[in-house]
N, C-alpha and C positions, 0 to 999 in steps of 0.2 A: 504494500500500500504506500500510494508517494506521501509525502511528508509536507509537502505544496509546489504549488506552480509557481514558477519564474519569469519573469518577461525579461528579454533580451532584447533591447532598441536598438538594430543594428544601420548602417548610413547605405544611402545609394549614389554617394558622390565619388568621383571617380578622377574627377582636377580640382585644384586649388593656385588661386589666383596668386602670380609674385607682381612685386615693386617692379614696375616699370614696364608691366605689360607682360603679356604668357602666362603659361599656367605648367602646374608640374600634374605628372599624372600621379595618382595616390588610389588606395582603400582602406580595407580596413585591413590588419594584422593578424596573420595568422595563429598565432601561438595566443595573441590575446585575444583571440575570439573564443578558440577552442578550446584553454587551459582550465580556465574558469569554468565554464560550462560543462566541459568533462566533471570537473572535480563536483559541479552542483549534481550530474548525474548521478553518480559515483556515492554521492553521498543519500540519495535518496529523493533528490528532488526532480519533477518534470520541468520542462522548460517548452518558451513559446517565443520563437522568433518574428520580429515586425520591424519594417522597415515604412520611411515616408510613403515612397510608392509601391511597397507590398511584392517588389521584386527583390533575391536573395542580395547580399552583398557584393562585392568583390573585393576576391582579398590583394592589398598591395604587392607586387611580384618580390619587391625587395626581401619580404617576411618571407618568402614560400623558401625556407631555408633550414635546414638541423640546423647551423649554429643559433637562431631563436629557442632551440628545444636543447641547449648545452650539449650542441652532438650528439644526443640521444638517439642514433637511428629509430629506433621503434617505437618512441612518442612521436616523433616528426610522420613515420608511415601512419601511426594511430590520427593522429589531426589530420592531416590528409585526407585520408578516409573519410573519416565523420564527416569534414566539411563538403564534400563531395556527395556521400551517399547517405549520411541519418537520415530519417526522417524531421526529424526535430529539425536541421538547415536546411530542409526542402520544402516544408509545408509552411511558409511566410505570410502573414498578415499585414493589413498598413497600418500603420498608426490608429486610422480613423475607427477602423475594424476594431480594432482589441478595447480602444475610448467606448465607444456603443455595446460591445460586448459584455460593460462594467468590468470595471479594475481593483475590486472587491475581493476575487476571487483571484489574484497574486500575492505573495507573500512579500516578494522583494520585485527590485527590476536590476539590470545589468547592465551598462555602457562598453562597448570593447572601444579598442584605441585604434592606432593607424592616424595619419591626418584629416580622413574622412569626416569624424564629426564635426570638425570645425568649419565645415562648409553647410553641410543642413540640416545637421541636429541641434546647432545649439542656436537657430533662429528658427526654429518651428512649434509651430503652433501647439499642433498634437503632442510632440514631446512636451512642450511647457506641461500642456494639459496632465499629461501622466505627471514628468516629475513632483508639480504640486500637488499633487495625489498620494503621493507615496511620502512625500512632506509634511503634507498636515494629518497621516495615518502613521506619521515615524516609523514605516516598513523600511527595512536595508536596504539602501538607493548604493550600488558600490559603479565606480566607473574609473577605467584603466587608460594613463598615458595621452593621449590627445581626449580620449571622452569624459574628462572631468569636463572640460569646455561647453558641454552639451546643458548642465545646469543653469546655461546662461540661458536656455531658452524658457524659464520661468520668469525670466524679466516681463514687466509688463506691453516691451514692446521691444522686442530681441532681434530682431531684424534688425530697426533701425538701430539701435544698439552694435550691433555686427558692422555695418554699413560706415556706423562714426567711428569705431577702432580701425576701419579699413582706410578709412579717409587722416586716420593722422588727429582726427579731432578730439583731444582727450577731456577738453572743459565740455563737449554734448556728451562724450558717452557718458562722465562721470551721474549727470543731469540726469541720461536716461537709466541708469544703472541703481538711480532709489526706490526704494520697497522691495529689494530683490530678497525671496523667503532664504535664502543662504548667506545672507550677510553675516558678517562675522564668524562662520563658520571655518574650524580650521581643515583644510586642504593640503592635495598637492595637486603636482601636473607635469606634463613634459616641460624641463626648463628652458630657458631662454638661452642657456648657454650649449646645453645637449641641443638646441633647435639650429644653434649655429652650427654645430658640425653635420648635423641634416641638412641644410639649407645649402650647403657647402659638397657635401659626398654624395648628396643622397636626390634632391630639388631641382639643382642646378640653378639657384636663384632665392632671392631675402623673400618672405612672405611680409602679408602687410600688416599683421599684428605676431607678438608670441603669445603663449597661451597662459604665460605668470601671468603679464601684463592685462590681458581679457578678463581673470578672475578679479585679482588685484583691486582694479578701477571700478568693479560693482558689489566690493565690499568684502572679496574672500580673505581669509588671513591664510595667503599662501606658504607652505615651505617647502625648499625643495635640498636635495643633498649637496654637499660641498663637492662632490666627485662622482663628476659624469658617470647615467647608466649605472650608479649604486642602487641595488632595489630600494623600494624607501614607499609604506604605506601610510598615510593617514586615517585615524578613525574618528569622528566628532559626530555623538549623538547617531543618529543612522545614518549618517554618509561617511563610504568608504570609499577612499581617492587612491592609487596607486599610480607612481610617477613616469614609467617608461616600461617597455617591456619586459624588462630583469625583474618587474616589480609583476609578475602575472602567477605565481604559486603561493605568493605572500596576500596579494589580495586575494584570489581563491579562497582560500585558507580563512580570512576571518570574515570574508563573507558566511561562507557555510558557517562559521561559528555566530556571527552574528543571527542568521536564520531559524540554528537551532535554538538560540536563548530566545527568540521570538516565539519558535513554538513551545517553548516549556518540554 
């Protein structure tokens, strides 16, 4: 008997816009999509994958890698797998679906990482709608490496919000960034310094905000490690933020821990 259901709000963006024109192709990560979700199977729990537009993800090529899985040949052939053939990342809902469905009947929900979400989950509607849901329910909201940024779209108007850190304009975002339900909330995220050697190896080009900076400016009390790619979780009240990839067995981990003390 499962132990409850999980909602997984996974991105359908597939570029993200750089300084000065172009865009780099991105999705989401492999290892942080699957690590996590393995480990909520694993532990007893169902899960329910939803995307904006109700089609599966794509994962960024850079991740389709063992070294994401610490060389692990056979976790890396294990995620492979799953993501390809489970049922659980083949039968995808949109957003709007799983909102009218009621969101009553999830325990927690789940953010994977990749640069994906910072292009349409954390200016979307539907995700606001859920994450303030799972907010004023203090269900374990946990979200990994670029998808902490997705909690921005409980801002009251996350778009434009997105739109003013994209323009450079820090006195509108800060404006549009009050009443956000995460304020003061301690965090983390992929940092701005780990962003530069992505931007650098990985981009091919500066993006127009980092993702400290997006939290930061709408009230998060971010931290992040002294040394690049050190895993490094945070936990505050029910959100659970993990910083970059190396951080996806740590946040697994106390999500399921947090889930269980939820259900007694």
């Amino acid at each position: 008997m499962t132990k409850g259901t999980i909602l997984i709000l996974g991105s359908n963006a597939t570029q993200i816009e750089l300084r000065g024109g172009g865009s780099a192709t991105i999705g989401q990560y492999l290892n942080e999509t699957v690590v996590p979700t393995l480990a909520l199977i694993d532990a007893g729990y169902d899960v329910v994958l939803a995307t904006p537009n109700g089609t599966k993800p794509i994962i960024d090529a850079v991740s389709d890698t063992v070294d994401h899985f610490g060389g692990d040949q056979a976790a890396y052939d294990r995620a492979r797998a799953f993501f390809a053939d489970s049922p659980e990342m083949n039968s995808v809902q949109t957003l709007r679906a799983v909102i009218e469905g009621g969101l009553d009947r999830f325990a927690g929900v789940f953010v994977p990482g990749g640069h994906a979400p910072a292009v349409d989950l954390m200016q979307d509607p539907d995700a606001g709608t859920i994450l303030r849901h799972f907010h004023q329910a203090r269900k374990p909201t946990a979200l990994l490496c670029h998808g902490p940024v997705a909690v921005l779209a409980a801002l009251p108007e996350a778009a434009a919000y997105r739109a003013a850190l994209a323009a450079g304009d820090s006195e509108k975002a800060a404006a549009l960034g009050q009443d956000w339900v995460y304020a003061g909330y301690g965090m983390t995220v992929f940092s701005a310094s780990e962003e530069k050697i992505a931007e650098q190896h990985l981009l091919g080009g500066e993006l127009l905000f980092d993702m400290e900076r997006a939290l930061r400016t709408a009230g998060g009390n971010v931290s992040v490690t002294a040394t690049n790619f050190a895993p490094n979780v945070v936990v505050d009240r029910e959100l659970i933020t993990g910083q970059n990839p190396a951080s996806d067995h740590q946040l697994a981990a106390a999500l399921v821990d947090a889930l269980d003390r939820a259900q007694g």
